[in-house]
C-alpha positions as CSV (number, residue, x, y, z in Angstrom):
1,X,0.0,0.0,0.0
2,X,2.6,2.7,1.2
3,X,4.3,2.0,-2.5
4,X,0.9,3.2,-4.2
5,X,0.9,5.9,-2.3
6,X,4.6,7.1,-2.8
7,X,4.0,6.5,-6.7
8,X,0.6,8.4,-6.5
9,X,1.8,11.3,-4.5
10,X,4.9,12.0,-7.5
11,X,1.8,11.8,-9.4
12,X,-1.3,13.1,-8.6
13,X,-2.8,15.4,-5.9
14,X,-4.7,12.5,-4.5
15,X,-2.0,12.1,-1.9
16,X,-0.4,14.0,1.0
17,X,2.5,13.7,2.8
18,X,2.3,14.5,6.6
19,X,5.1,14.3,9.3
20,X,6.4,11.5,6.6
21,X,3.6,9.7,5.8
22,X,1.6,9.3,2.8
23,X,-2.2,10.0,3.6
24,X,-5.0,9.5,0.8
25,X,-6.9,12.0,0.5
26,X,-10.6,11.0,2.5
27,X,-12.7,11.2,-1.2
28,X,-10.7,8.9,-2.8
29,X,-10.0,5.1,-2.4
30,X,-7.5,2.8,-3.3
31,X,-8.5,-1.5,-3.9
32,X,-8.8,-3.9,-6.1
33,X,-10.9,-4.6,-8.6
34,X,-13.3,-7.4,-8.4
35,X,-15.5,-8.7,-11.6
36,X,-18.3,-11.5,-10.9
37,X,-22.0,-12.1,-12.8
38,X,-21.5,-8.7,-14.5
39,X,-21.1,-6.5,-11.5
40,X,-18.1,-4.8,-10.3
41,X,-16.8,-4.1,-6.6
42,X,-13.9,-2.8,-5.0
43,X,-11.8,-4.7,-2.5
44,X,-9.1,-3.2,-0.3
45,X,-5.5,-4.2,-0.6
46,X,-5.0,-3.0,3.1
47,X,-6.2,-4.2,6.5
48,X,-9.2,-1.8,5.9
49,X,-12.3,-4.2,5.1
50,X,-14.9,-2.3,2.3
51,X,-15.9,-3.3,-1.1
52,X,-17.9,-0.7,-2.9
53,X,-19.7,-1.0,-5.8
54,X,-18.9,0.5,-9.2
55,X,-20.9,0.9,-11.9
56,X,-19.6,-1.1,-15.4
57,X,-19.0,2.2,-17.0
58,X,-17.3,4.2,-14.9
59,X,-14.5,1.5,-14.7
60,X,-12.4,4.0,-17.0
61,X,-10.6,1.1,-18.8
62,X,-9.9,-0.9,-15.7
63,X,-10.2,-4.4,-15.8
64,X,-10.9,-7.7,-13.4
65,X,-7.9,-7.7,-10.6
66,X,-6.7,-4.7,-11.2
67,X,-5.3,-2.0,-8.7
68,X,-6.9,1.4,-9.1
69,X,-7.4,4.7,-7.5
70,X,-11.7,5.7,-7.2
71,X,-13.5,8.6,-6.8
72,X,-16.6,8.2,-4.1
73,X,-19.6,9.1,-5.4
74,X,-22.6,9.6,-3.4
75,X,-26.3,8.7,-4.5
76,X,-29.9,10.3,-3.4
77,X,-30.4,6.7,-2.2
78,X,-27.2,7.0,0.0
79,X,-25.5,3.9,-1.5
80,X,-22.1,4.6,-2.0
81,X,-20.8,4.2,-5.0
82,X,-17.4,5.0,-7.4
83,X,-15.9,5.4,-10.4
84,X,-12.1,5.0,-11.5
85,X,-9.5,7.7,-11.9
86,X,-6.6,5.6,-12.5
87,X,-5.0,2.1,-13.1
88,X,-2.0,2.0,-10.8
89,X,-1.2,-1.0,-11.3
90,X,-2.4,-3.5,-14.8
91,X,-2.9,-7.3,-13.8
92,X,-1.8,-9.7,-15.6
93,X,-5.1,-11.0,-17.3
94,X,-5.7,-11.3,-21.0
95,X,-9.4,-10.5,-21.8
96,X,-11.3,-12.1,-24.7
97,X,-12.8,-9.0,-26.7
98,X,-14.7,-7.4,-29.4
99,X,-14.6,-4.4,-32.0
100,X,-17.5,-2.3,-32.1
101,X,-17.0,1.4,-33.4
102,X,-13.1,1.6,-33.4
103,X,-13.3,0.9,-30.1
104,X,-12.1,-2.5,-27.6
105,X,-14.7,-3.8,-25.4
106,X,-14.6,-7.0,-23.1
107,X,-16.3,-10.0,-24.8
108,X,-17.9,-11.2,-21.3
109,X,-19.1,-7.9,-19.4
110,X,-19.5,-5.6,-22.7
111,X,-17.0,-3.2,-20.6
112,X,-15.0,-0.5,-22.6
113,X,-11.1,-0.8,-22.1
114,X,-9.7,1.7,-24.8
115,X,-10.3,3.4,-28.4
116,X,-8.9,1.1,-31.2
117,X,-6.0,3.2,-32.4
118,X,-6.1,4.4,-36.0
119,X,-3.2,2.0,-37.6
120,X,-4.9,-0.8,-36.1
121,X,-7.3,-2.5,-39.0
122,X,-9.7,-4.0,-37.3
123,X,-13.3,-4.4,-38.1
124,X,-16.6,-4.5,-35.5
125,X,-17.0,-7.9,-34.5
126,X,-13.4,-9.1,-34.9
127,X,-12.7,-10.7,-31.6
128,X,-9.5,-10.7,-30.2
129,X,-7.2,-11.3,-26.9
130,X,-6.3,-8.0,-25.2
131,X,-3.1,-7.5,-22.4
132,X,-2.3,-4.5,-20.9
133,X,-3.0,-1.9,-23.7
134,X,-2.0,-4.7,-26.5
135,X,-4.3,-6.6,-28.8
136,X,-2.0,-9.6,-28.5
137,X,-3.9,-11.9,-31.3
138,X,-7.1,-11.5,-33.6
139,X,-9.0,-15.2,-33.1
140,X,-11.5,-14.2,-36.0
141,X,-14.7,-12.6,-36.8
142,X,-18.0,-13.4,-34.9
143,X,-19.4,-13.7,-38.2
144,X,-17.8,-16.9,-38.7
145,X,-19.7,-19.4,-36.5
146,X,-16.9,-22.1,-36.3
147,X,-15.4,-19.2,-34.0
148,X,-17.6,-20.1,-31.0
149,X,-15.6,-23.0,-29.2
150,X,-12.6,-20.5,-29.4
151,X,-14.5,-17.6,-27.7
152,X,-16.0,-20.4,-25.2
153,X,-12.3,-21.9,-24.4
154,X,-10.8,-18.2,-24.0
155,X,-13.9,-16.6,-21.8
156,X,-13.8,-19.7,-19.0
157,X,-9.7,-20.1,-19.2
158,X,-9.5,-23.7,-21.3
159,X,-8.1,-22.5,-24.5
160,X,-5.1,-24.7,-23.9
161,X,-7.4,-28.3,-23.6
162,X,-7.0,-26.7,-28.2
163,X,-3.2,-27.9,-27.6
164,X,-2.1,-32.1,-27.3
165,X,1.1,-31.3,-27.6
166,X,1.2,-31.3,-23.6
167,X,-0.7,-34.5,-23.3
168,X,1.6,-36.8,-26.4
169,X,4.1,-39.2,-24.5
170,X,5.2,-42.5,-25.0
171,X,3.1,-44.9,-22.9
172,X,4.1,-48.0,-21.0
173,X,2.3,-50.1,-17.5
174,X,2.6,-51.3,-15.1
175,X,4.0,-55.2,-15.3
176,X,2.3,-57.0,-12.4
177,X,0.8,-60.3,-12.0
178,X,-3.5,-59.7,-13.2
179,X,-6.4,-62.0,-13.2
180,X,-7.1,-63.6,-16.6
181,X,-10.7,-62.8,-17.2
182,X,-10.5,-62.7,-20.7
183,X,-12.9,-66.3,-21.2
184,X,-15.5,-64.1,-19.7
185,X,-18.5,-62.7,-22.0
186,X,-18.0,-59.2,-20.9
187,X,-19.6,-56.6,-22.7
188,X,-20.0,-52.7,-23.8
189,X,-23.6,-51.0,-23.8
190,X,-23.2,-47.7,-24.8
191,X,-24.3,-44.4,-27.1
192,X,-24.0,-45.1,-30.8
193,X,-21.7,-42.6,-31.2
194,X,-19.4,-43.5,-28.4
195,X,-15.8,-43.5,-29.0
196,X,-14.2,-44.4,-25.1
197,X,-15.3,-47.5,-23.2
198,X,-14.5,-47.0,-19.7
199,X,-17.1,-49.9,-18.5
200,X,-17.7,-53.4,-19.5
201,X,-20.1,-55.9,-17.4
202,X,-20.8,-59.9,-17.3
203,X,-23.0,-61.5,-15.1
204,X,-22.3,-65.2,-13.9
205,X,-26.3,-66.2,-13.6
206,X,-24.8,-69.4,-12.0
207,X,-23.1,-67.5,-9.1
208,X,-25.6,-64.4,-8.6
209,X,-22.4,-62.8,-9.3
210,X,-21.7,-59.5,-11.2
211,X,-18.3,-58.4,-13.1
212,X,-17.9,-54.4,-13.3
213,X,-14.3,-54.5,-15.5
214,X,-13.6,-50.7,-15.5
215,X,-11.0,-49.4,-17.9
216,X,-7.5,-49.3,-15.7
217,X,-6.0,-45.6,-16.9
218,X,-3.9,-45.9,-13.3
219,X,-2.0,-48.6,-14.9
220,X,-0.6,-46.0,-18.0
221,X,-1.0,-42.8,-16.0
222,X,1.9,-43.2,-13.3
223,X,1.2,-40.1,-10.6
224,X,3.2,-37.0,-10.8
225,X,4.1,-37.7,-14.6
226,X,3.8,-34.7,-16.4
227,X,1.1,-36.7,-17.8
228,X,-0.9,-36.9,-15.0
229,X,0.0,-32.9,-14.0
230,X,-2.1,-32.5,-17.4
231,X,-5.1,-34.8,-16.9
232,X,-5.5,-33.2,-13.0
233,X,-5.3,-29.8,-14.2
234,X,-7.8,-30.7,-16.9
235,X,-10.0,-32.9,-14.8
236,X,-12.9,-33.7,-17.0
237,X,-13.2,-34.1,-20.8
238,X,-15.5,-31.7,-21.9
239,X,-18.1,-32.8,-24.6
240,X,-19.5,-30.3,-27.1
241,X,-22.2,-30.9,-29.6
242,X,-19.5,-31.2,-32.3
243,X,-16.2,-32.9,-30.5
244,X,-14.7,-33.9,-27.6
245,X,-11.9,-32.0,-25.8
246,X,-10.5,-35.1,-23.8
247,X,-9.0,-35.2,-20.8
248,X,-6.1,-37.9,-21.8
249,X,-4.8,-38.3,-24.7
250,X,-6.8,-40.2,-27.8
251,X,-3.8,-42.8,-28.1
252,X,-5.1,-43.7,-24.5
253,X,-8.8,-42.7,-24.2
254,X,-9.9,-43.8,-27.4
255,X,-7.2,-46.5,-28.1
256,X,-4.9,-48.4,-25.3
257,X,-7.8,-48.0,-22.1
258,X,-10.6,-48.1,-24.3
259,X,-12.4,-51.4,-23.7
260,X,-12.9,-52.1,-27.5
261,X,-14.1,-55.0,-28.6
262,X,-12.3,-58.4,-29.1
263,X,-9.2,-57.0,-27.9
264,X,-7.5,-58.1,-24.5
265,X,-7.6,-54.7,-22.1
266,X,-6.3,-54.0,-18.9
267,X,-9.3,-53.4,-16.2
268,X,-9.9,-52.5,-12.3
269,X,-12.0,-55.3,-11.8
270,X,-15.7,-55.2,-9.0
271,X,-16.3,-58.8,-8.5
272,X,-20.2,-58.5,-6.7
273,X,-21.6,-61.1,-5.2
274,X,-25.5,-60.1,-5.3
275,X,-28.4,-61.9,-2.9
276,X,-30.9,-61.6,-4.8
277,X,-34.2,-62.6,-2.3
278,X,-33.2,-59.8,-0.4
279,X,-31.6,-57.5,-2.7
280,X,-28.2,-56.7,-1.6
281,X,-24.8,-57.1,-2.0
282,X,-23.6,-59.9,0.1
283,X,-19.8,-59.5,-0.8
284,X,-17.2,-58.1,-3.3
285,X,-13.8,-58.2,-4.2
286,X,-11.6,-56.3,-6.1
287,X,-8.5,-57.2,-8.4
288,X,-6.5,-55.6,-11.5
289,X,-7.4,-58.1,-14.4
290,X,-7.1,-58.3,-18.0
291,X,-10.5,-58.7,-19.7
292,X,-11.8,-59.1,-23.5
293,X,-15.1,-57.4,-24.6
294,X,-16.8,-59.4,-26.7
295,X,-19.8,-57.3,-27.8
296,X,-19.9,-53.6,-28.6
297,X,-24.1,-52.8,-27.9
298,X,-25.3,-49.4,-28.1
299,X,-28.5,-48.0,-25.8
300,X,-31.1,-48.5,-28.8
301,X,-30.0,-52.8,-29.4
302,X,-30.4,-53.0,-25.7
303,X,-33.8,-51.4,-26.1
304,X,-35.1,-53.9,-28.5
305,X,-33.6,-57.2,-27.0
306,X,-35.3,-55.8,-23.6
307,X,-38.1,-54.8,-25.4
308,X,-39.2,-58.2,-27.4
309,X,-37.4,-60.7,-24.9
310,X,-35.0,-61.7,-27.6
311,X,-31.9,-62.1,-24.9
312,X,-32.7,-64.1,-21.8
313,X,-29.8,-63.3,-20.3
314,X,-30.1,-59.4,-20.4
315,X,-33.9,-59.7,-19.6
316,X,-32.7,-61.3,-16.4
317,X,-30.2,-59.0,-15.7
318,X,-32.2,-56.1,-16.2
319,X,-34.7,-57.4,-13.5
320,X,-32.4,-57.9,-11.3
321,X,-31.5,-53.8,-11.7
322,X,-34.7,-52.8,-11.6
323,X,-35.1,-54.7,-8.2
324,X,-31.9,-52.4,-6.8
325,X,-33.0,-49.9,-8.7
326,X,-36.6,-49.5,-6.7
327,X,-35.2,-50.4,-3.4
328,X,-32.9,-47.6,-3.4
329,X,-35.5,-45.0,-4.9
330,X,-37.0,-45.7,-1.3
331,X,-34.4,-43.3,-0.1
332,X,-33.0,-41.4,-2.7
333,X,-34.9,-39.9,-6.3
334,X,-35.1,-40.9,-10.0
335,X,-35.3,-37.6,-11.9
336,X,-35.5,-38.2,-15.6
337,X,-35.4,-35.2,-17.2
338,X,-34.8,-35.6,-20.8
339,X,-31.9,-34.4,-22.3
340,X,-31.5,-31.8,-25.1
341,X,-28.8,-32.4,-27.8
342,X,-27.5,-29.6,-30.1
343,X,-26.8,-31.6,-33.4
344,X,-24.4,-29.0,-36.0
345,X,-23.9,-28.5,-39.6
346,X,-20.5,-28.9,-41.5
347,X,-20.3,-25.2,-40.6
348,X,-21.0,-25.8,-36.9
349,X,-24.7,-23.9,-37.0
350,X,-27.2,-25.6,-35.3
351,X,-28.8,-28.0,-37.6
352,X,-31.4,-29.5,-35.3
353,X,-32.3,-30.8,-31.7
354,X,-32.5,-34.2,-30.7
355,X,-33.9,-35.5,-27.5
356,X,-32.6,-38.2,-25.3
357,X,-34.9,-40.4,-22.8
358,X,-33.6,-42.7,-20.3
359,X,-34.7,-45.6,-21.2
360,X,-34.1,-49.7,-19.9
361,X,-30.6,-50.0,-21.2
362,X,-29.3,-46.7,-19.5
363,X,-31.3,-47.8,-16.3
364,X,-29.6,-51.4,-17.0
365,X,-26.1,-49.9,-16.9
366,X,-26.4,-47.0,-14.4
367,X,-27.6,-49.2,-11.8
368,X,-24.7,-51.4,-11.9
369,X,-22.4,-48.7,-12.4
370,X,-23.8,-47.5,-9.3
371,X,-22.9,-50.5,-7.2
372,X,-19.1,-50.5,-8.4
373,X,-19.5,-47.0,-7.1
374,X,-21.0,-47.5,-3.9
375,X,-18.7,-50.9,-3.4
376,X,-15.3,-48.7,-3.9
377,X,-16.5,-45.7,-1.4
378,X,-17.3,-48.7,1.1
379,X,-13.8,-49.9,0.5
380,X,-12.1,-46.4,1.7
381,X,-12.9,-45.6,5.9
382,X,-13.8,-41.8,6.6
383,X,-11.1,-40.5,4.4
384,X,-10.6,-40.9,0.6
385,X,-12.5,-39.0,-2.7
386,X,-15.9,-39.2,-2.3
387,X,-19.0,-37.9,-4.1
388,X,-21.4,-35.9,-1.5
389,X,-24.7,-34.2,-2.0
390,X,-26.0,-32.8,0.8
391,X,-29.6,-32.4,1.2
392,X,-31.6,-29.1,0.1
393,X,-32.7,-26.5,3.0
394,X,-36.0,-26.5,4.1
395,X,-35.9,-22.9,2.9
396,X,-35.2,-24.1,-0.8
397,X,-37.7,-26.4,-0.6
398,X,-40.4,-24.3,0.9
399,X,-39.8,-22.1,-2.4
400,X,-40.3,-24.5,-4.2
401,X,-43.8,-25.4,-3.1
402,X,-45.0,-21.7,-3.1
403,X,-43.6,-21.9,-7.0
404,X,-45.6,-25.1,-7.5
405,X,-48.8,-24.1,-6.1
406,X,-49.1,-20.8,-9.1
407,X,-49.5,-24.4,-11.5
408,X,-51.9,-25.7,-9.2
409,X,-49.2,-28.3,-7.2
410,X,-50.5,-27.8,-3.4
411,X,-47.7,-29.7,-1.6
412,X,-47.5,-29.2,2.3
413,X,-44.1,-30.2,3.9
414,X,-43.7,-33.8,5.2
415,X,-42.1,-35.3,7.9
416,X,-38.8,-35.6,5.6
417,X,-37.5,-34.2,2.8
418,X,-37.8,-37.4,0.7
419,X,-41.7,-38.3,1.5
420,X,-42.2,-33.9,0.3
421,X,-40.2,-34.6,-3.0
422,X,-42.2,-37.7,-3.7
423,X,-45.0,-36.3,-3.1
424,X,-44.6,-33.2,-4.9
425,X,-43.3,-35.7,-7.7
426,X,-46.7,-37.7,-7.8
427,X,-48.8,-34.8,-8.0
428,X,-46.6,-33.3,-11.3
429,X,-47.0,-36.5,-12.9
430,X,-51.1,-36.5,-12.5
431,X,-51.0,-32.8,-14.0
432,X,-48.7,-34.5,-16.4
433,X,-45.2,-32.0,-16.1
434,X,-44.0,-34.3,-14.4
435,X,-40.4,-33.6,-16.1
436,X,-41.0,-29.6,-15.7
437,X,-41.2,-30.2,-12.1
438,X,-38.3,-32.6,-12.2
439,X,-36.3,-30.0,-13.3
440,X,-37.3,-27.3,-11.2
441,X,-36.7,-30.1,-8.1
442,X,-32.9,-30.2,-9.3
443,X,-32.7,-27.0,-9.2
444,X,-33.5,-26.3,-5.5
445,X,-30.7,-28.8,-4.6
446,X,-27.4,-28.6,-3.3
447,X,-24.8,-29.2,-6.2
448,X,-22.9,-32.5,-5.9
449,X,-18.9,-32.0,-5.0
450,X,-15.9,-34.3,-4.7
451,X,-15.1,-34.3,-0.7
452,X,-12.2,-36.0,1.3
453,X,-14.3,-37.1,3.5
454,X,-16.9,-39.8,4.0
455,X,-20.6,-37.8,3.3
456,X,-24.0,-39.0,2.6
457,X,-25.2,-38.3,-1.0
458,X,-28.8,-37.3,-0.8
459,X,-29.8,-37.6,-4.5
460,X,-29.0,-41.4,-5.1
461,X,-29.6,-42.3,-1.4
462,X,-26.5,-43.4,-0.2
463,X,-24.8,-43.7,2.7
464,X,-21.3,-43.9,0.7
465,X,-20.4,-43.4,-2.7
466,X,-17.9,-42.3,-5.1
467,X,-16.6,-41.9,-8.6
468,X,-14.9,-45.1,-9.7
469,X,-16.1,-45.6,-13.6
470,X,-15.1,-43.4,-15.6
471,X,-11.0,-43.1,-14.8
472,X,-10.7,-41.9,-18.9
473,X,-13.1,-38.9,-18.4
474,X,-13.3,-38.0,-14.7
475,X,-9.8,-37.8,-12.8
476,X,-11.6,-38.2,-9.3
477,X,-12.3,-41.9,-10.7
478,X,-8.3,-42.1,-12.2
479,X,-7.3,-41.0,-7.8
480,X,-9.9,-43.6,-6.2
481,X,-8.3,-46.3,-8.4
482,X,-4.9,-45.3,-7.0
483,X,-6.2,-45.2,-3.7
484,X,-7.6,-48.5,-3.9
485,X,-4.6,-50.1,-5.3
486,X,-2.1,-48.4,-2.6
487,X,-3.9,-47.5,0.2
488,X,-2.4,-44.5,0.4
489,X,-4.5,-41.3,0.5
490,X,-2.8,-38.1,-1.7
491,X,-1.3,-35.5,0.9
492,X,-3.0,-32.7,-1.1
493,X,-6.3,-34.6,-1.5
494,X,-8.6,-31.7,-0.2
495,X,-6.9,-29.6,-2.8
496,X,-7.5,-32.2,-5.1
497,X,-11.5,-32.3,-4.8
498,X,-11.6,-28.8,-4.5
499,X,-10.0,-28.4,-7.5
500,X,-11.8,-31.1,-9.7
501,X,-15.3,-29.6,-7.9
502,X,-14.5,-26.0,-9.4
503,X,-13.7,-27.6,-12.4
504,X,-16.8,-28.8,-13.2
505,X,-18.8,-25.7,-12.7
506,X,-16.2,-23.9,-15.1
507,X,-16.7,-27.0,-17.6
508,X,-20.8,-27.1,-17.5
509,X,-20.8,-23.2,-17.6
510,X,-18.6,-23.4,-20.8
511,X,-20.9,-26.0,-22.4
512,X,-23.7,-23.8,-21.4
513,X,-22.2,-20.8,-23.3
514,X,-21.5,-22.5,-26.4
515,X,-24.7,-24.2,-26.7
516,X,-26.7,-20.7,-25.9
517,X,-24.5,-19.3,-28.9
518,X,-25.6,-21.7,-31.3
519,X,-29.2,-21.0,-30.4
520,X,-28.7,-17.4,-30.7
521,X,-26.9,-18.0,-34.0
522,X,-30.1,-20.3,-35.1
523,X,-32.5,-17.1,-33.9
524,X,-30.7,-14.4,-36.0
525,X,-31.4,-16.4,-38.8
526,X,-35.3,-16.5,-37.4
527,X,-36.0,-13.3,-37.0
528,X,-39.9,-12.8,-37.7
529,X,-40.6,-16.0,-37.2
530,X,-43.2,-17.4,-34.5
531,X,-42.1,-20.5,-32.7
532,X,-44.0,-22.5,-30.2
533,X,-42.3,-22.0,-26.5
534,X,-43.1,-22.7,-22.9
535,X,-43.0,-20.4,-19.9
536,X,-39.8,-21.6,-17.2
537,X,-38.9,-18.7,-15.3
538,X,-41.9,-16.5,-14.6
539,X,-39.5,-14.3,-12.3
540,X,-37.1,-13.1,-15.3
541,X,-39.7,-13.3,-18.2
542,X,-38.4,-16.9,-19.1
543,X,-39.4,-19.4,-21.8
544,X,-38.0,-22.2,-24.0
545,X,-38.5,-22.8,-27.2
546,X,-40.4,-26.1,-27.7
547,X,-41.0,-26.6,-31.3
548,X,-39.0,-28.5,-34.4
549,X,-36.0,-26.8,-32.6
550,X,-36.2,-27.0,-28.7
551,X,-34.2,-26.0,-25.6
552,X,-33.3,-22.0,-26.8
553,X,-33.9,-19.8,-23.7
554,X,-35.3,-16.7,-24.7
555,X,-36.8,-13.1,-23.2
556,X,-40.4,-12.2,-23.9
557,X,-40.5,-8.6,-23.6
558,X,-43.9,-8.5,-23.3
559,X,-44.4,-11.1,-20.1
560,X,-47.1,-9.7,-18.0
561,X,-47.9,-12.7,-15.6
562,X,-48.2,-16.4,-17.9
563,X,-48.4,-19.4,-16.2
564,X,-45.6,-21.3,-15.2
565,X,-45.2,-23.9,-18.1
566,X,-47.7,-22.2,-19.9
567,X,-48.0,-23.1,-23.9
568,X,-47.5,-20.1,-25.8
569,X,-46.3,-18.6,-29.6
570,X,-43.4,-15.9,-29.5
571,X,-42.0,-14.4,-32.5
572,X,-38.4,-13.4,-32.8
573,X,-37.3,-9.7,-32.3
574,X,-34.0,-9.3,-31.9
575,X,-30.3,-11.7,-31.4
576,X,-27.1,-11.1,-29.8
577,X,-25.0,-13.2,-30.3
578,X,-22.0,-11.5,-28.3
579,X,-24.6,-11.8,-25.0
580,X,-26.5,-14.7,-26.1
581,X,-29.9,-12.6,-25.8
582,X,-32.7,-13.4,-27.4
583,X,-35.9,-11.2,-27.2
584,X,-39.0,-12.2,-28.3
585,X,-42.6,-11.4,-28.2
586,X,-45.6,-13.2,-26.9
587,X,-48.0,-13.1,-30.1
């Protein structure tokens, strides 16, 4: 602080000096600027504690994190308020930004940081990377709709997942003694379009016994390689509409773990002996193994062998799931929302939506994904990596009901949280919005986190559970294996979850961009038009469009007091694509 104030007093007339110290002036502040959900604040850089407010344009060119000198301003209302005189000091954040007028403004907050200098040729909607005064590279124009996963990368900090040059090595495992499981029918049941197999299952009818082989990426991926350094910084693959940004590299996640067909594989292998009369799991064991898919099925073959009884083996099996399955709904929930898909051109512009129900084969497969889940958490004692989901607060749920009763829900609180969800649940499925409410349930939770300790996880209804199938996707499952192997828990495993936890957020909100992009993109080219849509947010004027293209959230400028879920017919006003707006008009 006292260096600001030396530099500022050569400077400016904000400071003076008195018996040899350098005093602010009382009008003026010095801090830190903080940038969150569009709204700026600013935070001492002293032992002082304040953080005032300051309005998006009177940030004078100053940026997220950096120090400034402010001006207090004083309202009717008697908020305090401030703008910035000067940028002491630039941090070292490149910004994602736009041309608009000859002049540079931040891609994510639509702030102004400086006028485009004249030998600069630059057009509006070029969008470029901005450091301290610099335009440091041009990424393209926003006219160009294949620039969208660049401009999602840059604005959530993933631009480098672009780059395998990081994540290329020369890959060799482990040499120890595995079971041979490779006589064993195992097989695959997964999307169509699926390109890594993490899980494989067989069930010995003879034996009540069921084989989870999971695809053993601990083997290749020794900890602390610079290999792993990579795959823990990057946590999660990301999947986009158009591609996958892995986590590992394709020679591994597509190739050496994936659990192909009819080639021998290396596995972590659940061995779960099941009782069946009473439904639970009477013992299990678990061993690194070498295993041999010998079927590749997607969710829709499944389907139909379920469907007309042409497989006796997976019509048993699925019973058997479906008997877990119910018992544990007893405690936790089975929301089955369906999922939207964003399906692109060759151009990457929206093409059309597709929707995905869960049907038998996903509950087939989730349900014993969960056991090898639930198996390896019981495995670890309090500490470890675990999956928690604490349940909601009576307050959240409270709100809930008063939203549900404007559709005529009238759910009164239970003695628990589960019997007021059910509840709640039955009646939505009577009015038949059923997924609606489903949605708006999820919403009122807690979100799910990695922990290093032992926790409950509301949703599912488990006492203990973690993240153990999907080690090519998901490094919290890649850690458990290695826990499980060694029995040694990481000394910087709180970091760890935090950090994979974050992650995710910063992952689903990128996703979440890029996918309200291409809708805006697909509305600009709808202007006029009048599309079917259903109310969702009453509160902020909310509804989705639910025609021959579904999931676009748009604005109806014109709300005055629909229905929640209400069936209406907007038209198209206006796009941005820059703020993913789209404003409509209730016709």
């Amino acid at each position: 602080m006292k260096t600001y104030l030396q530099e500022l007093y050569k400077t400016t007339n904000y400071v003076k000096k008195e018996n040899n110290n350098y005093i602010l002036n009382s009008k003026y502040r010095i801090g830190k600027i903080k940038i969150t959900n569009n709204k700026a604040i600013l935070e001492s850089v002293d032992n002082q504690i304040y953080k005032i407010n300051i309005d998006l344009d009177k940030l004078n060119g100053a940026y997220d994190s950096d120090i400034v000198v402010v001006q207090i301003l004083f309202n009717p209302k008697g908020k305090i308020k401030a703008k910035v005189l000067k940028i002491v000091k630039k941090a070292t954040n490149t910004i994602l930004c736009y041309i608009k007028d000859k002049k540079i403004f931040s891609f994510k907050e639509n702030i102004f940081l400086k006028q485009l200098e004249n030998n600069i040729k630059l057009i509006d909607n070029d969008i470029v990377l901005y450091d301290h005064n610099t335009i440091i590279k041009h990424i393209g124009n926003l006219k160009n709709s294949t620039i969208d996963e660049s401009i999602s990368l840059y604005l959530y900090n993933q631009e480098y997942r672009n780059s395998t040059d990081k994540i290329t090595n020369k890959f060799s495992c482990n040499s120890i003694s595995r079971v041979d499981l490779t006589d064993l029918d195992f097989c695959t049941i997964d999307p169509k379009d699926a390109k890594d197999f993490d899980d494989a299952i067989y069930f010995d009818e003879k034996n009540s016994t069921l084989f989870i082989a999971i695809a053993d990426v601990s083997a290749y991926v020794q900890e602390g390689s610079p290999l792993d350094i990579e795959a823990k910084k990057r946590a999660f693959s990301i999947y986009l509409p158009h591609k996958v940004l892995p986590m590992l590299p394709f020679e591994l996640s597509n190739n050496l773990c994936s659990l192909v067909p009819n080639e021998p594989r290396l596995s972590f292998v659940f061995k779960i002996k099941l009782d069946l009369k009473r439904t639970t799991v009477v013992s299990s064991e678990l061993f690194e193994a070498t295993i041999v898919s010998k079927h590749r099925y997607t969710y829709e073959q499944i389907d139909t062998i379920l469907e007309k009884k042409e497989n006796q083996y997976f019509v048993n099996l699925f019973n058997i799931t479906q008997k877990f399955k119910n018992k544990r709904v007893k405690i936790g929930y089975d929301f089955r929302s369906p999922t939207i898909r964003e399906v692109l051109d060759k151009d990457q512009n929206l093409d059309y939506t597709s929707i995905e129900f869960s049907t038998a084969s996903h509950s087939l497969i989730e349900e014993c994904m969960l056991l090898a889940n639930c198996e390896a958490a019981k495995k670890l004692n309090q500490f470890g990596i675990f999956r928690v989901h604490d349940e909601p607060t009576q307050a959240s749920i409270i709100k809930l009901i008063d939203e549900l009763k404007i559709v005529g829900i009238d759910a009164k609180l239970k003695a628990n949280i589960h019997d007021t969800i059910e509840l709640i649940q039955k009646k939505a499925r009577s009015k038949n919005i059923g997924d609606e409410v489903d949605e708006l349930i999820i919403q009122s939770q807690q979100q799910a986190v990695y922990s290093s300790i032992k926790k409950l996880h509301f949703g599912l209804g488990f006492d203990n559970y973690s993240h153990f199938t999907s080690p090519i996707r998901r490094y919290a499952d890649l850690v458990l294996h290695r826990i499980l192997k060694t029995g040694k828990i990481p000394k910087d495993i709180e970091d760890i979850c935090q950090n994979i936890s974050d992650t995710q957020r910063v992952i689903d909100s990128l996703v979440w961009d890029f996918e309200d992009r291409k809708y805006a993109r697909w509305a600009k080219n709808n202007i006029n038009k009048v599309f079917k849509a259903k109310v969702v947010d009453k509160d902020n004027g909310i509804a989705k469009i639910d025609d021959n293209i579904k999931g676009a959230r748009v604005i109806m400028i014109n709300y005055a007091g629909e229905k929640l879920f209400s069936n209406i017919k907007v038209k198209i006003e206006s796009v941005d694509i820059i703020t993913k707006k789209i404003l409509t008009r209730i016709i």
